[in-house]
Biopython code that builds the backbone (N, CA, C, O; Angstrom):
import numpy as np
from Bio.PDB.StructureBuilder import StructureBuilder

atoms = [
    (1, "UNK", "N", (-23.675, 3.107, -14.839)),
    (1, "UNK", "CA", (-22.461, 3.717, -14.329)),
    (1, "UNK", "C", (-22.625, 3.993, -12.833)),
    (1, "UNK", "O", (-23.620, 4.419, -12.247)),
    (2, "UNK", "N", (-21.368, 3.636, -12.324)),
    (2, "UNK", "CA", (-21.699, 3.619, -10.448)),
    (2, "UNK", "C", (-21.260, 5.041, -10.307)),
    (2, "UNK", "O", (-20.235, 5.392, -10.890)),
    (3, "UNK", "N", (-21.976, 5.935, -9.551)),
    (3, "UNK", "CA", (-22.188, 7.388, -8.999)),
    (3, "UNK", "C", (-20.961, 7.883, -8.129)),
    (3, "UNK", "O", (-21.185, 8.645, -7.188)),
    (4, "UNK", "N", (-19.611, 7.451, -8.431)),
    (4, "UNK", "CA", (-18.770, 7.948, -7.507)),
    (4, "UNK", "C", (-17.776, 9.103, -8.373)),
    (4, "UNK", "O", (-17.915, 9.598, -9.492)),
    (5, "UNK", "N", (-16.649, 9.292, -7.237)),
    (5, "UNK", "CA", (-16.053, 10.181, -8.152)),
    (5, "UNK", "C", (-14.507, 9.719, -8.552)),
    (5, "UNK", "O", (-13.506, 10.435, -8.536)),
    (6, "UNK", "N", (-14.591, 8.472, -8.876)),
    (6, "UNK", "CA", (-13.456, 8.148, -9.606)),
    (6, "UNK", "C", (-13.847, 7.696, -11.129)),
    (6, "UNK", "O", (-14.965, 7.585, -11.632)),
    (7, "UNK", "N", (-12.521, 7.467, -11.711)),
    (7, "UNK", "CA", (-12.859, 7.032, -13.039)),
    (7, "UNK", "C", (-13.848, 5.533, -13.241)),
    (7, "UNK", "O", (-13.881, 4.661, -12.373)),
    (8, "UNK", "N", (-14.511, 5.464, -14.370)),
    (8, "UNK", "CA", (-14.884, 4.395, -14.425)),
    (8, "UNK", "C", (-14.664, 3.406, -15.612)),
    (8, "UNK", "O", (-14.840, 3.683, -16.799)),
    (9, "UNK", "N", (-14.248, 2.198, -15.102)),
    (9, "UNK", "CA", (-13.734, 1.036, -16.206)),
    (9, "UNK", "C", (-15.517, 0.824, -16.823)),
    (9, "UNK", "O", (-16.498, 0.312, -16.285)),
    (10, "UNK", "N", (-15.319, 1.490, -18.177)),
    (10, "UNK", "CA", (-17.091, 0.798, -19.204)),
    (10, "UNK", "C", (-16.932, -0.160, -19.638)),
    (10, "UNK", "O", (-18.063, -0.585, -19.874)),
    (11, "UNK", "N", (-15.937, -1.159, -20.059)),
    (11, "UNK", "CA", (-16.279, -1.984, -20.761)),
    (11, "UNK", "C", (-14.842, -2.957, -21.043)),
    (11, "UNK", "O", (-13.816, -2.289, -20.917)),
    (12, "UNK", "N", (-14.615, -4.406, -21.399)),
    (12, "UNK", "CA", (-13.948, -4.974, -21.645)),
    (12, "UNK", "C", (-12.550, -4.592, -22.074)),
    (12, "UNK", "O", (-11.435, -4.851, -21.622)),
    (13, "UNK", "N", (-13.001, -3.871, -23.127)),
    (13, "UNK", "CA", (-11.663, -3.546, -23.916)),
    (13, "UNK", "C", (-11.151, -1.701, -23.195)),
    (13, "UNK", "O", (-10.005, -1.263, -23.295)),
    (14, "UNK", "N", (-11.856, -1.233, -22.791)),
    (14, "UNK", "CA", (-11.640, -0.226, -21.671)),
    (14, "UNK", "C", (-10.653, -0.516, -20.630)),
    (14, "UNK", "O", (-9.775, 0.305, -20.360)),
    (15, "UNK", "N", (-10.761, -1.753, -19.972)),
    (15, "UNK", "CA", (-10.166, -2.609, -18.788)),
    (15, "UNK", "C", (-8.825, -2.836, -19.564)),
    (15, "UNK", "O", (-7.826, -2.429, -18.971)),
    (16, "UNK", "N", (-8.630, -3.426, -20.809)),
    (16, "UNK", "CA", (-7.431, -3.967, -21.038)),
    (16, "UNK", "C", (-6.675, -2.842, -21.437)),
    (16, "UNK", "O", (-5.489, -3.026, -21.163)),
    (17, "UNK", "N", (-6.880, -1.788, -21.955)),
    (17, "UNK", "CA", (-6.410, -0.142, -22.758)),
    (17, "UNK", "C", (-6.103, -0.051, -21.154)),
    (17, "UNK", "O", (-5.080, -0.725, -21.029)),
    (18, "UNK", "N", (-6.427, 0.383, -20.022)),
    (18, "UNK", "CA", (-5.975, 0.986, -18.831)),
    (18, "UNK", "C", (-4.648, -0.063, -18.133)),
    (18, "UNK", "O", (-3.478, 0.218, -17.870)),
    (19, "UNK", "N", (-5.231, -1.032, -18.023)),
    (19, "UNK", "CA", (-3.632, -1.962, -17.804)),
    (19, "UNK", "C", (-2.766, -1.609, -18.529)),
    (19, "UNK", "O", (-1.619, -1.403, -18.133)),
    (20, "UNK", "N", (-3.205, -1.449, -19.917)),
    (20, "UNK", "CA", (-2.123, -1.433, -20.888)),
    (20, "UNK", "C", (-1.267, -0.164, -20.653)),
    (20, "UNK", "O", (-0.039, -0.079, -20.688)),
    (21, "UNK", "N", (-2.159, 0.780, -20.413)),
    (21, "UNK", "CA", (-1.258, 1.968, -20.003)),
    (21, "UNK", "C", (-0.972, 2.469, -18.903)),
    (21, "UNK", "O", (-0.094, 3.325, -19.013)),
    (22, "UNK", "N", (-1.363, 2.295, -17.791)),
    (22, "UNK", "CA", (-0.951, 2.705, -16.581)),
    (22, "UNK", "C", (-0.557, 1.516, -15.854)),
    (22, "UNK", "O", (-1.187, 0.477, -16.054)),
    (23, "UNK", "N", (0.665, 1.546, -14.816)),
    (23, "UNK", "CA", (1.848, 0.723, -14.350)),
    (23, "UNK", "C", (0.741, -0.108, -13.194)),
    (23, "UNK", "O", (0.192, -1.208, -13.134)),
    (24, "UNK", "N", (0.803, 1.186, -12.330)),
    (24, "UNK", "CA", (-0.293, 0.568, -10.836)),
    (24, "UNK", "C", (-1.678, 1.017, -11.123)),
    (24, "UNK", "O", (-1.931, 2.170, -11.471)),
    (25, "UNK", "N", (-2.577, 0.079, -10.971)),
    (25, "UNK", "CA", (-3.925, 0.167, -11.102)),
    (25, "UNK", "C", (-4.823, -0.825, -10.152)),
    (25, "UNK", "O", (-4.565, -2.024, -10.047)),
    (26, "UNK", "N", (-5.934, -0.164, -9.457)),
    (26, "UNK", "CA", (-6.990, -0.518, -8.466)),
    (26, "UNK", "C", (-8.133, -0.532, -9.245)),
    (26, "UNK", "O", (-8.211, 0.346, -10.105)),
    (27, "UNK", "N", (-9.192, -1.463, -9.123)),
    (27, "UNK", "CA", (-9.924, -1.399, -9.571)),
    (27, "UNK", "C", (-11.127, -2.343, -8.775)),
    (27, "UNK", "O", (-10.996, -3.559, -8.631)),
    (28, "UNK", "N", (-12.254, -1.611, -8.311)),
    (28, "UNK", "CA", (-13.312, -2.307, -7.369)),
    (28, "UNK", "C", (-14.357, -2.176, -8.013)),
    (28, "UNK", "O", (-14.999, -1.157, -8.267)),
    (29, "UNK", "N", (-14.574, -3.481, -8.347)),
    (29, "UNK", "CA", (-15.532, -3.792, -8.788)),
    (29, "UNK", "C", (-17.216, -4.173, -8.230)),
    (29, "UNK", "O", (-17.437, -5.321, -7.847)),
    (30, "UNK", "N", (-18.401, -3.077, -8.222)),
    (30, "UNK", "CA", (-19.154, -3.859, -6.990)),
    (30, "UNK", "C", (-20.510, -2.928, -7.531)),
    (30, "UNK", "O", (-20.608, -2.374, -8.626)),
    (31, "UNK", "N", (-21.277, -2.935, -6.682)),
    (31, "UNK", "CA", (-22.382, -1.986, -6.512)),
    (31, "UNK", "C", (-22.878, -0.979, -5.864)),
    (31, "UNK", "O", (-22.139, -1.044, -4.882)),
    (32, "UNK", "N", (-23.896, 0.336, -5.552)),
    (32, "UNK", "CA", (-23.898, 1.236, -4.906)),
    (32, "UNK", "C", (-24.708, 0.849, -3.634)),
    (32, "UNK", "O", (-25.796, 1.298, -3.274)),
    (33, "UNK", "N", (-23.968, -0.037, -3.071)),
    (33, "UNK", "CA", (-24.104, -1.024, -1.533)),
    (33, "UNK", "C", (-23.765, -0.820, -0.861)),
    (33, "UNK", "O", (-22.761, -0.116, -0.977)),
    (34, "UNK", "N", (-24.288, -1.259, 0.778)),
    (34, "UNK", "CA", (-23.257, -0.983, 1.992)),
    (34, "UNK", "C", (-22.056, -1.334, 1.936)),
    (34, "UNK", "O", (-21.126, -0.616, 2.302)),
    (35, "UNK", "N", (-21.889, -2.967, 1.273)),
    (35, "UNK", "CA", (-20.150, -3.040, 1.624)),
    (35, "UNK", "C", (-19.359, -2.523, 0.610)),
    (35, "UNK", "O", (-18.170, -2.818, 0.725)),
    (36, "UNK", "N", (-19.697, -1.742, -0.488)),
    (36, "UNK", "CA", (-19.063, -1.009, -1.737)),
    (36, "UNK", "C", (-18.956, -0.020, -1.355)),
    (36, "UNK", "O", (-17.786, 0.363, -1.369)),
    (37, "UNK", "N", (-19.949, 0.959, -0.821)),
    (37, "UNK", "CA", (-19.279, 2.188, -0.711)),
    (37, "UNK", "C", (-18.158, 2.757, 0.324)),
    (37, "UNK", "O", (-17.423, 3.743, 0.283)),
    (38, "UNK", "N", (-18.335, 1.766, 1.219)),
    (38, "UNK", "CA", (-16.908, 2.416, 1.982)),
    (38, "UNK", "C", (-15.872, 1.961, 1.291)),
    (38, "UNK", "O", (-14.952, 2.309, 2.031)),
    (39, "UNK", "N", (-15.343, 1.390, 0.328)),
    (39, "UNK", "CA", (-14.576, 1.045, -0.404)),
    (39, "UNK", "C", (-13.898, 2.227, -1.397)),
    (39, "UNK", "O", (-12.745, 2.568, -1.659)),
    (40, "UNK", "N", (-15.312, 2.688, -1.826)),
    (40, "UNK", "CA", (-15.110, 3.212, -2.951)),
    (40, "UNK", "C", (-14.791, 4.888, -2.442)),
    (40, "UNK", "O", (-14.264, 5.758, -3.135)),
    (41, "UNK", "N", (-15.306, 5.027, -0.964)),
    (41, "UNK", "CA", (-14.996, 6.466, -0.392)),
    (41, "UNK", "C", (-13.392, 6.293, 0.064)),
    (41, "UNK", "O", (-12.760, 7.344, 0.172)),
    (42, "UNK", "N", (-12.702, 5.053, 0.335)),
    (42, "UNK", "CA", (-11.293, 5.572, 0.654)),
    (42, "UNK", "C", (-11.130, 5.631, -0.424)),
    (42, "UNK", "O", (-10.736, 6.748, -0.758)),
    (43, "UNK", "N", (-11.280, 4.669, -1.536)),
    (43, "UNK", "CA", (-10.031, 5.227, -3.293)),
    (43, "UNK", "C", (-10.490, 6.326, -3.061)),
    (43, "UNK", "O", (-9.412, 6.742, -2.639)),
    (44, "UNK", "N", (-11.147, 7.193, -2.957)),
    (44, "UNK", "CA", (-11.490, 8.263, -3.506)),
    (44, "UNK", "C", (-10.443, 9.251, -2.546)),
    (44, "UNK", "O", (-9.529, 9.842, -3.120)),
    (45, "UNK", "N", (-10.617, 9.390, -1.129)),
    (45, "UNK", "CA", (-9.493, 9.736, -0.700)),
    (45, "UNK", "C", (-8.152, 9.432, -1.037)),
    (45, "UNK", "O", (-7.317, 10.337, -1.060)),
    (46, "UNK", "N", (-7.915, 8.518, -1.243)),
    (46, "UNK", "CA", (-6.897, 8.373, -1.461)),
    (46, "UNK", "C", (-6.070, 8.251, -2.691)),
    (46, "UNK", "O", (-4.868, 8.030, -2.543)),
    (47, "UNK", "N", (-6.622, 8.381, -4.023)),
    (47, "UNK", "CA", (-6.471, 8.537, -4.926)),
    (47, "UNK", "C", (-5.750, 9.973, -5.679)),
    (47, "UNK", "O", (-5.442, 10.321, -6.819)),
    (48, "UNK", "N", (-5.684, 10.712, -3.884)),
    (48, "UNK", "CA", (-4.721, 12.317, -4.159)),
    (48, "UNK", "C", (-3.448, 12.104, -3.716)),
    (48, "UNK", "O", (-2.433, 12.688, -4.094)),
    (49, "UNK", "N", (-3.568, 11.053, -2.720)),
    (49, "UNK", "CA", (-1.934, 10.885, -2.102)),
    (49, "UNK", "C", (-1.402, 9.401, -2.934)),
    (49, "UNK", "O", (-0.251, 9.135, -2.588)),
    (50, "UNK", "N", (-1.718, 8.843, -3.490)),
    (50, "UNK", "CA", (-1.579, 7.418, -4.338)),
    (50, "UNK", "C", (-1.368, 7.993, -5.453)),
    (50, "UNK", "O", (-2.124, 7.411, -6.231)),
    (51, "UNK", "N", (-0.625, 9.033, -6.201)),
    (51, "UNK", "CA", (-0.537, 9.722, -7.281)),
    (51, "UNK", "C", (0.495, 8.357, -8.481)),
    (51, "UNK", "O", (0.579, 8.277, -9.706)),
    (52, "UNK", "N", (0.938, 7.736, -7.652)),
    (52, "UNK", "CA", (1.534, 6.506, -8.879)),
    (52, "UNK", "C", (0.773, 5.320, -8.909)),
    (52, "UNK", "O", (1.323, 4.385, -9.491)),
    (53, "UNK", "N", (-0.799, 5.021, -8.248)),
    (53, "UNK", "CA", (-1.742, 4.376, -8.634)),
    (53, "UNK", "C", (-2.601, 4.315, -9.277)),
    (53, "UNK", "O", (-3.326, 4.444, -8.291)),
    (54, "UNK", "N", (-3.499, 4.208, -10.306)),
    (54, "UNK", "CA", (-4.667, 4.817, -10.786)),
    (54, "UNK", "C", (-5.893, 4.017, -10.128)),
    (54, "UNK", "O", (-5.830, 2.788, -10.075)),
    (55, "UNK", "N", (-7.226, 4.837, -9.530)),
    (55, "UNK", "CA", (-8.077, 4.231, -9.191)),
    (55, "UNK", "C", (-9.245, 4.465, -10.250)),
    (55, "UNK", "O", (-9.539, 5.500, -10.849)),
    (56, "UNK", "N", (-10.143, 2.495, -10.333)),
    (56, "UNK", "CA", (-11.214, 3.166, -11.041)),
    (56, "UNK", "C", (-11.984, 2.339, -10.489)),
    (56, "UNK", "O", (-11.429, 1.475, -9.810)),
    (57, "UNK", "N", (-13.515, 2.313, -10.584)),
    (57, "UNK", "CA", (-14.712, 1.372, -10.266)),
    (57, "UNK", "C", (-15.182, 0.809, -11.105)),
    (57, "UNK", "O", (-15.177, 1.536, -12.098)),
    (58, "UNK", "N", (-15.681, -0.262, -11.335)),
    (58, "UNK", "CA", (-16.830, -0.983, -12.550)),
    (58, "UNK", "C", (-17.550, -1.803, -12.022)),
    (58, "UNK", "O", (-17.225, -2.660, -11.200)),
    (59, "UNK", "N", (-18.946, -1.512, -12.624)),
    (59, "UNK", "CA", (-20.593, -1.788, -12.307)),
    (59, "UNK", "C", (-20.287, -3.361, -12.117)),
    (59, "UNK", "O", (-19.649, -3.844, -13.053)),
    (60, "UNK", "N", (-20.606, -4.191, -11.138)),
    (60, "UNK", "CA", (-20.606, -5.804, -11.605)),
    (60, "UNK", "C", (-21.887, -5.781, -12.337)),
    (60, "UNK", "O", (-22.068, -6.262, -13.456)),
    (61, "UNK", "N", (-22.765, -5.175, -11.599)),
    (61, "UNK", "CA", (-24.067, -5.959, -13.216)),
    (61, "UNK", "C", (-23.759, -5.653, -14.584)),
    (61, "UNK", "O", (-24.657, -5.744, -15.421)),
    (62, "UNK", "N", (-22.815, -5.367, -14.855)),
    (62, "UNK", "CA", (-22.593, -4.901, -16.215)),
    (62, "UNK", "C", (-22.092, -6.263, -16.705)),
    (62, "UNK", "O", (-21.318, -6.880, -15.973)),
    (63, "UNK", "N", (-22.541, -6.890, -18.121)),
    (63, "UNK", "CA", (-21.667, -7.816, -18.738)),
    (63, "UNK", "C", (-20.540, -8.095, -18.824)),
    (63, "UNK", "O", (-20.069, -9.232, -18.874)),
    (64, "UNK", "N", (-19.703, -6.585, -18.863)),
    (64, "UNK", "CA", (-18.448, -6.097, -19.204)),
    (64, "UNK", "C", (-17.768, -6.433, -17.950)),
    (64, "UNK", "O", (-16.567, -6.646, -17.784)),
    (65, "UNK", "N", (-18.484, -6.444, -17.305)),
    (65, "UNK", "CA", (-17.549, -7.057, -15.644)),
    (65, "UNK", "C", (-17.124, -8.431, -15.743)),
    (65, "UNK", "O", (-16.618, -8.898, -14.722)),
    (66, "UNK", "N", (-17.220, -9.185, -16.759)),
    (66, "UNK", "CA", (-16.593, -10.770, -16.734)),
    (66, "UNK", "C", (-15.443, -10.693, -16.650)),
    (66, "UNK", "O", (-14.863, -11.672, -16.183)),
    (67, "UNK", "N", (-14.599, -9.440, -17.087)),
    (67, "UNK", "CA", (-12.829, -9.699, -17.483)),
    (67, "UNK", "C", (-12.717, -9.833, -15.583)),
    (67, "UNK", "O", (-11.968, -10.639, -15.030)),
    (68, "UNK", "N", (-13.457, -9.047, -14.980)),
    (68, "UNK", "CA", (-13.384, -9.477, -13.027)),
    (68, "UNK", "C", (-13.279, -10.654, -12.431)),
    (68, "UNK", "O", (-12.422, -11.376, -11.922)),
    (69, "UNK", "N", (-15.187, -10.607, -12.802)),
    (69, "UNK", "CA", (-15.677, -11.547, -12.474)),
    (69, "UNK", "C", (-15.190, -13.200, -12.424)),
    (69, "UNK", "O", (-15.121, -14.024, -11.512)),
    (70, "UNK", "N", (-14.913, -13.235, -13.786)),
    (70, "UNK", "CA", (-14.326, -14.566, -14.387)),
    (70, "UNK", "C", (-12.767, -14.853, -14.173)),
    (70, "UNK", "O", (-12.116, -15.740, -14.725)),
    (71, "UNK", "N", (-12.281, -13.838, -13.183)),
    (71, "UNK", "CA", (-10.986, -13.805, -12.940)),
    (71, "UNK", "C", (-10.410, -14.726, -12.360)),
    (71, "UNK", "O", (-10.857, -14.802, -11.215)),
    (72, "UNK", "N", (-9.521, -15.595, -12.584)),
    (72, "UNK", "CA", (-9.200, -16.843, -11.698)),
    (72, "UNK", "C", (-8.978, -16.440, -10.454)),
    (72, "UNK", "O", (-9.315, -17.223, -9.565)),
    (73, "UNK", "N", (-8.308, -15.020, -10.035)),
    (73, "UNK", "CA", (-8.323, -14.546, -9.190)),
    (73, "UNK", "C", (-9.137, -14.259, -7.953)),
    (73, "UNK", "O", (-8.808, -13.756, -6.879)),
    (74, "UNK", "N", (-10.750, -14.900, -8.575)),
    (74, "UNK", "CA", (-11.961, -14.280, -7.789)),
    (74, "UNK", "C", (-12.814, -15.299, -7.946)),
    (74, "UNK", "O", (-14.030, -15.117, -8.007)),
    (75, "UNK", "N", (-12.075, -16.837, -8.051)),
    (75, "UNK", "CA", (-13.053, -17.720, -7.926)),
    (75, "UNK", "C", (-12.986, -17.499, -6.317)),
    (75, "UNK", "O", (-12.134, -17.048, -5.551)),
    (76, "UNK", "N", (-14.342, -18.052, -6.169)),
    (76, "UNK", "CA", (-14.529, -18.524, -4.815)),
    (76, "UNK", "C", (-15.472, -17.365, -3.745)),
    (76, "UNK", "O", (-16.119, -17.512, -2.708)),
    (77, "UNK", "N", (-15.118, -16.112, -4.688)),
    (77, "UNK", "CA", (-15.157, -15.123, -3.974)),
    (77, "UNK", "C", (-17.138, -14.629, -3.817)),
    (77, "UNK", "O", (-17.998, -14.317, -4.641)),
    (78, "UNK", "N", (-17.117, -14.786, -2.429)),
    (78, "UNK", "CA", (-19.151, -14.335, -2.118)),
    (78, "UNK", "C", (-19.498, -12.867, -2.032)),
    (78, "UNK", "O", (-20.597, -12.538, -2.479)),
    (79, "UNK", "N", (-18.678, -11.902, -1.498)),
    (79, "UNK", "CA", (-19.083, -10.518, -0.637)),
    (79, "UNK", "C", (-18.497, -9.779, -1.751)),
    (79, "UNK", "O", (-17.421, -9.943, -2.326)),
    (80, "UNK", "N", (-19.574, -8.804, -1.963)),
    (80, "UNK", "CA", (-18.925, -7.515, -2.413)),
    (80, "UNK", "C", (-18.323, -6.783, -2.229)),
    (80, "UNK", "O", (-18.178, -6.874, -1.010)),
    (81, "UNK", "N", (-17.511, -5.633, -2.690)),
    (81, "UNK", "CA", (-16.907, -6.020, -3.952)),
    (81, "UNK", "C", (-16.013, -6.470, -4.078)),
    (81, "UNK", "O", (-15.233, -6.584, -3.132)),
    (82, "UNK", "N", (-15.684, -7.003, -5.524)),
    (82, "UNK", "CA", (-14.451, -7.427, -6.034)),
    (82, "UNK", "C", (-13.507, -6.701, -6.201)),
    (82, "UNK", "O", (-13.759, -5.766, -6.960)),
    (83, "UNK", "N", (-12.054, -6.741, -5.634)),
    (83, "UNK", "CA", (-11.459, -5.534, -5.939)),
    (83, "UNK", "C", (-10.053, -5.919, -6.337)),
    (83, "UNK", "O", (-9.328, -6.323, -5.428)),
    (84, "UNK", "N", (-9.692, -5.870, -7.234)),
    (84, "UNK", "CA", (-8.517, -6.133, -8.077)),
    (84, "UNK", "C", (-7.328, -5.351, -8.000)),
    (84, "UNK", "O", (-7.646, -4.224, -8.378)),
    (85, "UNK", "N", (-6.375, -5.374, -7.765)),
    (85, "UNK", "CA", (-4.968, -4.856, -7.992)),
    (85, "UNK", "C", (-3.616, -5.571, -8.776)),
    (85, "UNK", "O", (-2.962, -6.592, -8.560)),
    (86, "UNK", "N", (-3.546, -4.291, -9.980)),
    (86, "UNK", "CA", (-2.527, -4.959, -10.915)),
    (86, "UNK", "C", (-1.848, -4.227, -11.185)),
    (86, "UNK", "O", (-2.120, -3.030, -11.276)),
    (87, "UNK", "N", (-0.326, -4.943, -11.474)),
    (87, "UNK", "CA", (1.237, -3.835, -11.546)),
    (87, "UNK", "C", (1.211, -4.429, -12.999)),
    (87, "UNK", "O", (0.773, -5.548, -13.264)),
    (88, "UNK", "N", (1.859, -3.330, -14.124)),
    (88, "UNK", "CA", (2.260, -4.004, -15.393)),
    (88, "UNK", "C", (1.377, -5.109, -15.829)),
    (88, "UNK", "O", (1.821, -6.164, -16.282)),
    (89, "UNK", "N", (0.075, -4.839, -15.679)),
    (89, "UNK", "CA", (-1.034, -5.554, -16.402)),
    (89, "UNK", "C", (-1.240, -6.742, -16.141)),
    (89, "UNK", "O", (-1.923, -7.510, -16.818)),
    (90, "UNK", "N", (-0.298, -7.152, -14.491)),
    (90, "UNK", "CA", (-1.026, -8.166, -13.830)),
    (90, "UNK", "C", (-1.309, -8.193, -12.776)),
    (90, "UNK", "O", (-0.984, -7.289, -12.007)),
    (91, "UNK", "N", (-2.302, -9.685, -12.250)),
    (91, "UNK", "CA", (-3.093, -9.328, -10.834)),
    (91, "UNK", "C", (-1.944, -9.581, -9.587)),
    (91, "UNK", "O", (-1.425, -10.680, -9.390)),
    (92, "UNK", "N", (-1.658, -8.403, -8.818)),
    (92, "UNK", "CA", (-0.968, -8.945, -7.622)),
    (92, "UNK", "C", (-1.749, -9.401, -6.179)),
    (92, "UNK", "O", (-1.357, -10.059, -5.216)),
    (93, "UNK", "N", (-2.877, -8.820, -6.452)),
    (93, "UNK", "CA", (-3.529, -8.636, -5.030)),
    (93, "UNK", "C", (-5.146, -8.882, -5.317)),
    (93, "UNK", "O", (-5.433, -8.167, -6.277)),
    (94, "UNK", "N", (-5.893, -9.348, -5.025)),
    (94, "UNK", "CA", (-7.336, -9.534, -5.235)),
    (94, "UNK", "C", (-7.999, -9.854, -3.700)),
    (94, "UNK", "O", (-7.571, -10.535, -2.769)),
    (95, "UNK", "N", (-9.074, -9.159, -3.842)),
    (95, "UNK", "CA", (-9.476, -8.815, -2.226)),
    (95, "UNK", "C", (-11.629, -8.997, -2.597)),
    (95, "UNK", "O", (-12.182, -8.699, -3.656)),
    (96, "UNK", "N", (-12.120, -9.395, -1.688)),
    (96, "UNK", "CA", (-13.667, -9.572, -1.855)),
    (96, "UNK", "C", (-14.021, -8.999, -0.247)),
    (96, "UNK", "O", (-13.427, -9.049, 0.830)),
    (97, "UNK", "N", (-15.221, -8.477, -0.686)),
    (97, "UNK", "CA", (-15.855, -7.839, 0.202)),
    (97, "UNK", "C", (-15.285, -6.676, 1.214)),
    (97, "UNK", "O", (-14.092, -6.396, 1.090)),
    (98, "UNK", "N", (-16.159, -5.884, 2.341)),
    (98, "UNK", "CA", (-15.812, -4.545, 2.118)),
    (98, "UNK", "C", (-14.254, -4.551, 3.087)),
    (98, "UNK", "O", (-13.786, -5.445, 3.791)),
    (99, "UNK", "N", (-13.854, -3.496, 2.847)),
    (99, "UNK", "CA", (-12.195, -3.113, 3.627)),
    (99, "UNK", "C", (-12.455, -1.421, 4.106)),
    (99, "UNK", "O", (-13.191, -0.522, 3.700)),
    (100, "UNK", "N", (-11.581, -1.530, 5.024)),
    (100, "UNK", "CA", (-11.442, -0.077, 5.807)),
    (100, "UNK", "C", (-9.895, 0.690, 5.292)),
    (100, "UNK", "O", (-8.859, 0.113, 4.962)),
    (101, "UNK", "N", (-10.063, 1.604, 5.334)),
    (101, "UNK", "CA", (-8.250, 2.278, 4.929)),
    (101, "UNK", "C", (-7.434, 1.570, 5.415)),
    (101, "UNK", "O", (-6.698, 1.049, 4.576)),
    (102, "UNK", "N", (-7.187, 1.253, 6.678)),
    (102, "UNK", "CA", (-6.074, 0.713, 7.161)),
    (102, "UNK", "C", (-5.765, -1.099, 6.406)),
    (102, "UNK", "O", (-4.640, -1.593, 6.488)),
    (103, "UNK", "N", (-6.778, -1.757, 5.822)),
    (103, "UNK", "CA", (-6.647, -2.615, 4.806)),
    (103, "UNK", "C", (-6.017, -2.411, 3.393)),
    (103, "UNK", "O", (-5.029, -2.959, 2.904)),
    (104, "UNK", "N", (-6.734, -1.611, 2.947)),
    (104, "UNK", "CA", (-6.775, -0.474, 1.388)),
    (104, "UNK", "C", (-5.243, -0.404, 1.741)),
    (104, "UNK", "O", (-4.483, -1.325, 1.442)),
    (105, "UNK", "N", (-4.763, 0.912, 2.493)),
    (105, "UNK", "CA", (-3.219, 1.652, 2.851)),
    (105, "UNK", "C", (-2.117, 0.083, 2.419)),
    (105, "UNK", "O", (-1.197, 0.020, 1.603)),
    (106, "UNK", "N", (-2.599, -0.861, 3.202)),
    (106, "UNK", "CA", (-1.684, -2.190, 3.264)),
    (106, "UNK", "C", (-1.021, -2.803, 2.266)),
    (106, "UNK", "O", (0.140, -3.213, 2.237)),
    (107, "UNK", "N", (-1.929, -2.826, 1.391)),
    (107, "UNK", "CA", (-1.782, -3.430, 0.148)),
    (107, "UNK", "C", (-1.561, -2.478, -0.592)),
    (107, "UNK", "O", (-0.942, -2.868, -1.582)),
    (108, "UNK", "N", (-1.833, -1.020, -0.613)),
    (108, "UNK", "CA", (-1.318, -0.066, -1.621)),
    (108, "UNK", "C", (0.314, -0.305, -1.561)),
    (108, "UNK", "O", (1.111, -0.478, -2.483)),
    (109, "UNK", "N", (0.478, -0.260, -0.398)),
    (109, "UNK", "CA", (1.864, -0.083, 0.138)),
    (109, "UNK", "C", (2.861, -1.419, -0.131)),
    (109, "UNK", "O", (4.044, -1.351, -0.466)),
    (110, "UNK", "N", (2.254, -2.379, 0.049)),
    (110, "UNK", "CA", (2.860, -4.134, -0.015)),
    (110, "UNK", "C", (2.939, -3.566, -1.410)),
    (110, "UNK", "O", (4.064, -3.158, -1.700)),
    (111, "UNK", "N", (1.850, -3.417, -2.512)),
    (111, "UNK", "CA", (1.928, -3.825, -3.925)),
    (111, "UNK", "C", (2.579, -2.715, -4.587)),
    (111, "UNK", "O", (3.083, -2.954, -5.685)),
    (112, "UNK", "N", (2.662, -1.479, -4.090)),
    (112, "UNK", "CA", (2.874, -0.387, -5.510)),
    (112, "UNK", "C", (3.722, 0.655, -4.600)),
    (112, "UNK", "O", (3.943, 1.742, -5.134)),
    (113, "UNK", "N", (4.194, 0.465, -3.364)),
    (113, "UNK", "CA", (4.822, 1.579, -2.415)),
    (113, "UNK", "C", (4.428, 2.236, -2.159)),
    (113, "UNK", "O", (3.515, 2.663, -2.865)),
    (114, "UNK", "N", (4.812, 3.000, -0.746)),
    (114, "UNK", "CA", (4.917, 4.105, 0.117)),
    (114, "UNK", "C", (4.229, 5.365, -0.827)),
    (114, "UNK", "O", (4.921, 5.332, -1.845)),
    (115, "UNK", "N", (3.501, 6.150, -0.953)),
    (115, "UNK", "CA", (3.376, 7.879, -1.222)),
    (115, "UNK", "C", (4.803, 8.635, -1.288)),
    (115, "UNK", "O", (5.514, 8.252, -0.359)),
    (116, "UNK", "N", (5.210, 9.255, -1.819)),
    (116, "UNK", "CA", (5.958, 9.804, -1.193)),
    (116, "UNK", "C", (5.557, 11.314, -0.963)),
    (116, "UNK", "O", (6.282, 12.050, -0.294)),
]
sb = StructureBuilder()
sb.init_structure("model")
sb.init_model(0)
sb.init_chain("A")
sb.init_seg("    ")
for serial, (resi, resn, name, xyz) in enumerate(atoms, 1):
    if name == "N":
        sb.init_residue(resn, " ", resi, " ")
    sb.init_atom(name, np.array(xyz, "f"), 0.0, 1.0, " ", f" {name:<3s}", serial, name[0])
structure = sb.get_structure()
């Protein structure tokens, strides 16, 4: 389990239960690395003003990381992490390696809207 303070996706059928129920969902997938953790410190900020997003993290060394990994979404993809964004239980946005807020903010905003 990666040491942050958001929720964490454990396992396959974990991943599909959270699509299933929540509309907007982030999910970065990576390790407790240089280019992961600044990742994982904006969701975390921002996961108070993103109140109609849900943010979570999941371990890539974990097996359970294939529903990611194996994502058609993320062929190709070299740099950590993988970071997934899906509306209504599909992928709109898929992003590799690390991002700064003003990246993160972009795509919150393109994919799931404004804060209000």
């Amino acid at each position: 389990m990666l040491m942050t303070n958001l929720n964490h996706v454990e396992s396959a059928d974990n991943h599909k239960k959270i699509l299933e129920e929540n509309e907007n969902v982030m999910i970065c997938c990576g390790r407790m690395g240089p280019m992961c953790l600044p990742v994982y410190d904006v969701m975390e900020e921002l996961q108070e003003k993103y109140t109609n997003v849900k943010f979570f993290d999941m371990e890539f060394d974990s097996p359970e990381a294939h529903v990611i990994k194996n994502a058609p979404e993320c062929a190709g993809f070299m740099g950590l992490p993988f970071t997934m964004h899906y509306k209504n239980g599909k992928v709109v946005q898929a992003t590799t390696s690390i991002q700064n807020m003003d990246q993160i903010v972009s795509i919150l905003d393109e994919q799931f809207g404004k804060p209000e």
